[in-house]
C-alpha positions in Angstrom: 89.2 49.3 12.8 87.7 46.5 10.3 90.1 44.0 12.1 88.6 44.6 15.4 84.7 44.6 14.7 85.5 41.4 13.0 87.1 39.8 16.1 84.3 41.3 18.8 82.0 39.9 16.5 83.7 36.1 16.4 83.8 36.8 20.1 79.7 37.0 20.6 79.0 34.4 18.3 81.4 31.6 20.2 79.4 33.2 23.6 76.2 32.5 21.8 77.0 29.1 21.2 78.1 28.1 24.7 74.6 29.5 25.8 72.6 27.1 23.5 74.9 24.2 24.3 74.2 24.6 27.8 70.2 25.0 27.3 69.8 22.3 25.2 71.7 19.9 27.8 69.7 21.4 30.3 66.4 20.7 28.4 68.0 16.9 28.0 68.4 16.7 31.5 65.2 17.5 32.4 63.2 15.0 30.2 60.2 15.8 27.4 57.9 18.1 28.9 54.3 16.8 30.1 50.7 18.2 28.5 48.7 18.8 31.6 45.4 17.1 31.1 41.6 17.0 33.2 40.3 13.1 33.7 37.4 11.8 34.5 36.9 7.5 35.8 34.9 5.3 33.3 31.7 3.5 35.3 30.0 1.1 34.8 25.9 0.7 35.6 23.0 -1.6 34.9 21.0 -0.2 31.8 17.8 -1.9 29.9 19.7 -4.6 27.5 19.1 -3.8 24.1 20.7 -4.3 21.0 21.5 -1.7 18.1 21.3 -2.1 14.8 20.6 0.5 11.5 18.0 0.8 8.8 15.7 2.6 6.2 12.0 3.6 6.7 9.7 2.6 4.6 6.8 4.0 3.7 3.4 2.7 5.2 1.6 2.1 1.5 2.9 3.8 -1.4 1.0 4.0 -5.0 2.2 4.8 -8.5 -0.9 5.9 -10.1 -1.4 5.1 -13.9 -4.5 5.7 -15.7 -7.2 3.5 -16.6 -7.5 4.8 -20.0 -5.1 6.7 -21.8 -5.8 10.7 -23.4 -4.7 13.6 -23.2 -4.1 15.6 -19.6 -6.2 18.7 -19.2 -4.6 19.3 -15.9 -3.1 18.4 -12.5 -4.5 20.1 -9.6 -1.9 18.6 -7.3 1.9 19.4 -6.4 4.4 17.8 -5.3 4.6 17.8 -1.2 0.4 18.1 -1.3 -1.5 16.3 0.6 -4.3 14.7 -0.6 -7.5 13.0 0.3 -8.7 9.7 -0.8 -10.7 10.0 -3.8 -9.6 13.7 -4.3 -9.0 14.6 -7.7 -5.6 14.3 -9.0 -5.6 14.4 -12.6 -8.1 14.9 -15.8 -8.0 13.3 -19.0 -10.0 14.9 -21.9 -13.5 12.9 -21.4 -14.9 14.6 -24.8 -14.7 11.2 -26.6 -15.9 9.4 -23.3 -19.2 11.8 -23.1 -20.1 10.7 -27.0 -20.0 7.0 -26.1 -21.9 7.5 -23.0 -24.6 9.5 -24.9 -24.8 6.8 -27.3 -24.6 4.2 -24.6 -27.9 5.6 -23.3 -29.7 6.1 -26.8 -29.2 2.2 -27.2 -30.6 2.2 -23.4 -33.8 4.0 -25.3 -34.1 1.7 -27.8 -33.6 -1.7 -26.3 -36.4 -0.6 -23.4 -38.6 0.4 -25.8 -38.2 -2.9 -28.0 -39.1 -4.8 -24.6 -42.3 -2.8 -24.1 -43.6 -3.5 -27.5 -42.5 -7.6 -27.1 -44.9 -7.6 -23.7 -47.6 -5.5 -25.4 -47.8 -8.2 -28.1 -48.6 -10.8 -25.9 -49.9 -8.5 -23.3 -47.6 -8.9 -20.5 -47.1 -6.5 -18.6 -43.4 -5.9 -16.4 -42.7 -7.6 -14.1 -45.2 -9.6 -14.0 -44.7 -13.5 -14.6 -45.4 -14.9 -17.7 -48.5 -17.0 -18.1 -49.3 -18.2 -21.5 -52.8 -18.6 -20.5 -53.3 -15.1 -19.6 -52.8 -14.5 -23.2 -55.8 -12.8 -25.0 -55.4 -14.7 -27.8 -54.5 -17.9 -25.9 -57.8 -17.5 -23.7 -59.7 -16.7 -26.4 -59.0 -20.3 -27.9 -59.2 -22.0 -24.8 -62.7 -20.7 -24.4 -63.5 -21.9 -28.3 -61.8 -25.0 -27.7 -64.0 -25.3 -24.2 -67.2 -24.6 -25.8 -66.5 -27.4 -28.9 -65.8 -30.1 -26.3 -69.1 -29.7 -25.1 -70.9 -29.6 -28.3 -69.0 -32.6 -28.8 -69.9 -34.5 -25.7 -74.0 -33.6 -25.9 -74.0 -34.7 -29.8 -72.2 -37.8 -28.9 -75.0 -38.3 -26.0 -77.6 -37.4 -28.7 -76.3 -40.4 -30.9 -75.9 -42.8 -28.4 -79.8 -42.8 -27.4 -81.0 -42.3 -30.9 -78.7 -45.6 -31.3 -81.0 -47.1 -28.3 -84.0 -46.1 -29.8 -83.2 -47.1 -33.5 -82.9 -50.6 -31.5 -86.2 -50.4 -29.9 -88.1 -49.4 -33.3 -89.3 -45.9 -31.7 -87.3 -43.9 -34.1 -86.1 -44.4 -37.8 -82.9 -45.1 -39.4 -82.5 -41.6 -41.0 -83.0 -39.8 -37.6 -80.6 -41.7 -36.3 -77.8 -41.1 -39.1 -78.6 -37.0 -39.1 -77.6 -37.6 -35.3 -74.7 -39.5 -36.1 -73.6 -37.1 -38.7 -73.6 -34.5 -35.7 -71.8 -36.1 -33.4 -69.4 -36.3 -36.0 -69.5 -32.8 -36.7 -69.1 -31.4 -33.4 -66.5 -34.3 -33.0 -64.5 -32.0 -35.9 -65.4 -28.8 -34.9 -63.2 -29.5 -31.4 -60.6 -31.1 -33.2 -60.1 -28.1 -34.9 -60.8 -25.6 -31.6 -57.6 -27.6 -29.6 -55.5 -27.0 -32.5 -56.5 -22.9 -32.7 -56.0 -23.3 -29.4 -52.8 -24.9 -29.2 -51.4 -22.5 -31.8 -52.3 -19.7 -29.7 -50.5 -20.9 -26.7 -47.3 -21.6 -28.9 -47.6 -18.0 -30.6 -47.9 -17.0 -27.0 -44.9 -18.8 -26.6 -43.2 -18.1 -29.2 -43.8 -14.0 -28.4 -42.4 -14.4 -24.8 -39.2 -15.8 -26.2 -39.4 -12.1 -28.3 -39.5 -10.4 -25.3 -36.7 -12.6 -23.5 -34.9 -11.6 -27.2 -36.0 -7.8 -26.4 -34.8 -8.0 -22.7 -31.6 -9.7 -23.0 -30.6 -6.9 -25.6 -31.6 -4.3 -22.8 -29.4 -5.9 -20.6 -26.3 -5.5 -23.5 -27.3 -2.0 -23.9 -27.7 -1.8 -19.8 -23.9 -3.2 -20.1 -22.8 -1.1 -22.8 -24.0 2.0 -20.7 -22.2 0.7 -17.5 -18.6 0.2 -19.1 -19.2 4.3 -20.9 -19.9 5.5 -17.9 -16.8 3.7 -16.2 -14.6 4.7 -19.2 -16.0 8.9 -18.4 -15.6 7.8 -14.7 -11.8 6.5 -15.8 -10.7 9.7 -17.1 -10.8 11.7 -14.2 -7.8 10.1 -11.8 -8.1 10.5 -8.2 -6.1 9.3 -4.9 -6.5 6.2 -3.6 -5.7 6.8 0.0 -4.9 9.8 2.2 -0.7 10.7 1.5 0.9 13.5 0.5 2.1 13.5 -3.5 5.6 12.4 -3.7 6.1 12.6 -7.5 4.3 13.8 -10.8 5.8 13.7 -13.6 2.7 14.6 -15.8 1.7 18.0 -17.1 -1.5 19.8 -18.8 -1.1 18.7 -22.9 0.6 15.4 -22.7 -1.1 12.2 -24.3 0.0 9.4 -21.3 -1.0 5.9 -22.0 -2.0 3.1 -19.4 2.0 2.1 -18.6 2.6 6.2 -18.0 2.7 7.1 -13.9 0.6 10.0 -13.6 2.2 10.5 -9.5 3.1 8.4 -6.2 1.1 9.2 -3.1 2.4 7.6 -0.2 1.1 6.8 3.2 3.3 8.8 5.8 1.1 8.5 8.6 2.7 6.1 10.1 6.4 4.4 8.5 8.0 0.9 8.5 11.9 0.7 9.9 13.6 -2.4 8.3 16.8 -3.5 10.2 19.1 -5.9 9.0 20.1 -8.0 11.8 22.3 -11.1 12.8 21.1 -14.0 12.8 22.0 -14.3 16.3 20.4 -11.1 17.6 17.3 -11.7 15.6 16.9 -13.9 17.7 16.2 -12.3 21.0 13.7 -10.0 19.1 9.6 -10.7 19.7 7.0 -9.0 18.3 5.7 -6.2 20.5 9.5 -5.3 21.5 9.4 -1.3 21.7 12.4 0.4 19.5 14.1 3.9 19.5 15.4 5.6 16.2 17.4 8.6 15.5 17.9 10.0 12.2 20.6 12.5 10.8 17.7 15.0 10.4 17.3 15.4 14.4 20.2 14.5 15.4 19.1 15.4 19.3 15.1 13.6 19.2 14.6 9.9 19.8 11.7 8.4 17.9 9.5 5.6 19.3 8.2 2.4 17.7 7.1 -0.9 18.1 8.7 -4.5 16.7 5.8 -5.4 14.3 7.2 -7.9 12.2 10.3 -10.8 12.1 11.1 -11.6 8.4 10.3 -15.9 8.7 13.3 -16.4 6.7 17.3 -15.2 6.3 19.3 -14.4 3.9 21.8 -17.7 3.3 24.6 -15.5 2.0 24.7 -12.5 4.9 22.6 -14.6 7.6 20.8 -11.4 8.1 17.2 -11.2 9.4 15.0 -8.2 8.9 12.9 -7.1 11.8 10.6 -4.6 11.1 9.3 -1.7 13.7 5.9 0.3 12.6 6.5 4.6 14.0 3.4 6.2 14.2 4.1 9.6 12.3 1.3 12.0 12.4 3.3 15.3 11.9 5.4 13.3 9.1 8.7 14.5 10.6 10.0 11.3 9.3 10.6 10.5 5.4 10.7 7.3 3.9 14.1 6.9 2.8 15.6 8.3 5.8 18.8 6.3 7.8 17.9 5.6 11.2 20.2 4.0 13.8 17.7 2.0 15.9 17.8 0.2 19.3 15.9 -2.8 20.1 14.9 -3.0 23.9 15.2 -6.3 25.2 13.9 -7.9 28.7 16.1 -7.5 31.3 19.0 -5.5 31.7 22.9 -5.3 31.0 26.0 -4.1 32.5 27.0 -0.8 30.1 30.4 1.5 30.0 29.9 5.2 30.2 32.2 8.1 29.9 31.9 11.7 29.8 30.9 12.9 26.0 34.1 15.4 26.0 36.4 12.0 26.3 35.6 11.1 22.8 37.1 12.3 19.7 35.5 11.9 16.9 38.3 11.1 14.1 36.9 12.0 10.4 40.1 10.5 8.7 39.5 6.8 9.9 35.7 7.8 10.7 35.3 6.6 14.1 35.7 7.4 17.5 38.3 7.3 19.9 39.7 7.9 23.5 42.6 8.5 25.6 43.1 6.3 28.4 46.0 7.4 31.3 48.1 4.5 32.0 51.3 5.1 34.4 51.6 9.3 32.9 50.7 8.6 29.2 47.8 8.9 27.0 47.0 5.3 25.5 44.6 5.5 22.1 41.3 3.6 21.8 39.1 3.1 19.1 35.2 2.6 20.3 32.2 2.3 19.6 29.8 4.9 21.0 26.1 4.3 21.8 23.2 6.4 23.3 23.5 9.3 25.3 22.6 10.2 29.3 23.2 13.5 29.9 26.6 14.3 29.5 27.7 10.9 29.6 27.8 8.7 26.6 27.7 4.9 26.3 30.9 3.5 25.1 29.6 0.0 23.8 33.3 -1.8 23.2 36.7 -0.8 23.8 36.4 0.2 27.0 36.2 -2.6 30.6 35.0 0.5 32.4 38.1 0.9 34.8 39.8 3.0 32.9 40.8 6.8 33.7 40.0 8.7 30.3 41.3 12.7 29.5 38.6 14.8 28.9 40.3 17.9 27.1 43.5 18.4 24.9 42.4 15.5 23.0 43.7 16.9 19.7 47.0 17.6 21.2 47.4 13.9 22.5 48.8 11.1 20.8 49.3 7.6 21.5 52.6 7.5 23.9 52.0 11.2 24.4 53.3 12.3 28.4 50.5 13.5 30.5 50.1 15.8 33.7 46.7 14.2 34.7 44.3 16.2 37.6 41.0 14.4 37.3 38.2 16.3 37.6 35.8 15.2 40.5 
């Protein structure tokens, strides 16, 4: 019984083989088998000329604020992400040692406008009037005395001259004529002595104006002093120095900062700067005025317009790169500074471009870049290229491509370079 199982058995196993022998020869025969794939025709068509080239934005103005005096924080009204105003507070220092100095500030105020007003009351001036030494009291006074002595002077020196006439003639005697002389002489004395009172007056006037310049210089000191006390209260309350929203504050409520700590950043996002680093060749074919589209990772399907603002004068020796800058006005602030932005530069004119269907690229993460199938004579040829801006549901293929080609547009992942194709196109 054993003996024949085992020789039906050997039987169906030698049938068995015959079948696969004859399938696989048959398979042989008949060639690899073809992956049937949809194509679509590259074209061609006139498109603005541009150039494309990637950067950073920058932020419009941007401010590390540090104080102007260093104490301790009593708080921080602002957050990060806030937006502030310009001149809106964003930090207080303790003023208490400020408010003392200011208080005394203004005592010494007090004091030095008081010494002023006694200086002038000496000598009778009164603010703001011009000094006048002869407006003096004192100075008028001897004036008048030194006046009045002159003339007693001149009429006893008349007096002696015609008693000295008449001594001559014999009409009067000698001894009238010495009491006149003695007169003269007199009166000659008594207005030497009036100029000199009166002289000293006008240099005590003088000399009391140059108290009250004394008195009023100190005022302005103290006036001064007052100024820089209320600049140093003024100093301890920190405040923004331009509309922005707060980026950074690395401060809290109790710490002691001194003038090289940064109390926050507030930056300018109202409009942002794009820096791309270009060739020197395409540099230059970019004017001022040029408009420029950006796209960045975070919105990945919105185009963002700006306008050339700037060409850097200069390049870089080493790289021979230029940076041209574009200015995007950003009043929602969808952009950030420090965002990536893949930009293009529109030129004048326009440019022959290669465009394919999006679903004929394959994006490769390994080698991280993109690639197509071409269908030359029943196989699938590989092609690395470089991809540009979209249209629709076509997509800019910027080189590797002449624009005659025949591309597949699905089973990408199942083709390979070499790989036999069934091609149907698709229009």
């Amino acid at each position: 019984m054993n003996r024949l199982f085992l020789t039906a058995l050997l039987l169906l196993s030698a049938l068995l083989a015959g079948c696969a022998s004859n399938q696989a020869a048959t398979t042989a025969q008949a060639g690899p088998q073809k992956l049937a794939v949809s194509t679509a025709q590259a074209v061609t068509r006139t498109v603005s000329a541009s150039f494309e080239e990637t950067g950073t934005f920058n932020a419009d103005e941007s401010s590390d604020i540090a104080p102007l005096v260093a104490g301790r924080v009593l708080a921080t009204p602002v957050n990060v992400g806030d937006f502030v105003k310009q001149g809106q507070v964003v930090c207080e220092l303790d003023h208490r040692d400020a408010e003392l100095r200011l208080e005394q500030a203004r005592a010494q105020v007090n004091e030095a406008t008081s010494g002023v007003t006694q200086a002038e009351s000496r000598i009778g001036l009164k603010s703001p009037s011009p000094f006048d030494a002869a407006s003096v009291p004192e100075v008028a006074a001897a004036r008048a005395g030194y006046e009045s002595a002159q003339a007693q002077a001149r009429l006893a020196a008349a007096d002696a001259k015609r008693y000295e006439n008449l001594v001559a003639s014999g009409d009067v005697s000698r001894s009238a004529y010495d009491k006149a002389h003695t007169q003269q002489e007199t009166a000659d004395a008594m207005a030497n002595a009036a100029r000199q009172q009166y002289e000293a007056a006008l240099n005590g006037a003088r000399q009391g104006f140059g108290a009250v310049e004394t008195a009023q210089a100190a005022l302005a000191a103290a006036r001064a002093q007052l100024a820089q006390a209320q600049k140093g209260l003024d100093d301890t309350t920190i405040r923004a120095p331009f509309d922005g929203n707060i980026t950074a504050r690395p401060v809290a409520a109790g710490e002691y900062v001194a003038l090289t700590n940064k109390i926050a950043t507030v930056v300018r996002m109202g409009s942002l700067k794009l820096q791309l680093q270009t060739p020197e060749q395409r540099a230059a074919r970019a004017k001022i005025g040029m408009p420029v589209t950006a796209r960045v990772s975070a919105y990945p399907d919105r185009e963002f317009s700006g306008t050339v603002t700037a060409i850097n004068a200069s390049v870089d020796p080493g790289s021979r790169i230029f940076i041209v800058e574009a200015r995007f006005e950003n009043a929602k602030a969808d952009l950030r500074p420090g965002m990536f932005a893949t930009a293009r530069v529109q030129l004048p004119g326009g440019e022959t471009a290669v465009f394919v269907p999006k679903s004929a690229v394959l994006r490769d993460t390994t080698t991280d870049s993109n690639q197509v199938f071409t269908i030359e004579n029943g196989k699938a040829r590989l092609r690395v290229v470089v991809v540009g801006e979209a249209e629709g549901d076509a997509i800019r293929i910027v080189s590797g491509l002449s624009g005659t080609e025949t591309v597949a547009v699905n089973h990408l992942s199942e083709l390979f370079d070499g790989a036999a194709v069934e091609s149907h196109s698709t229009l």
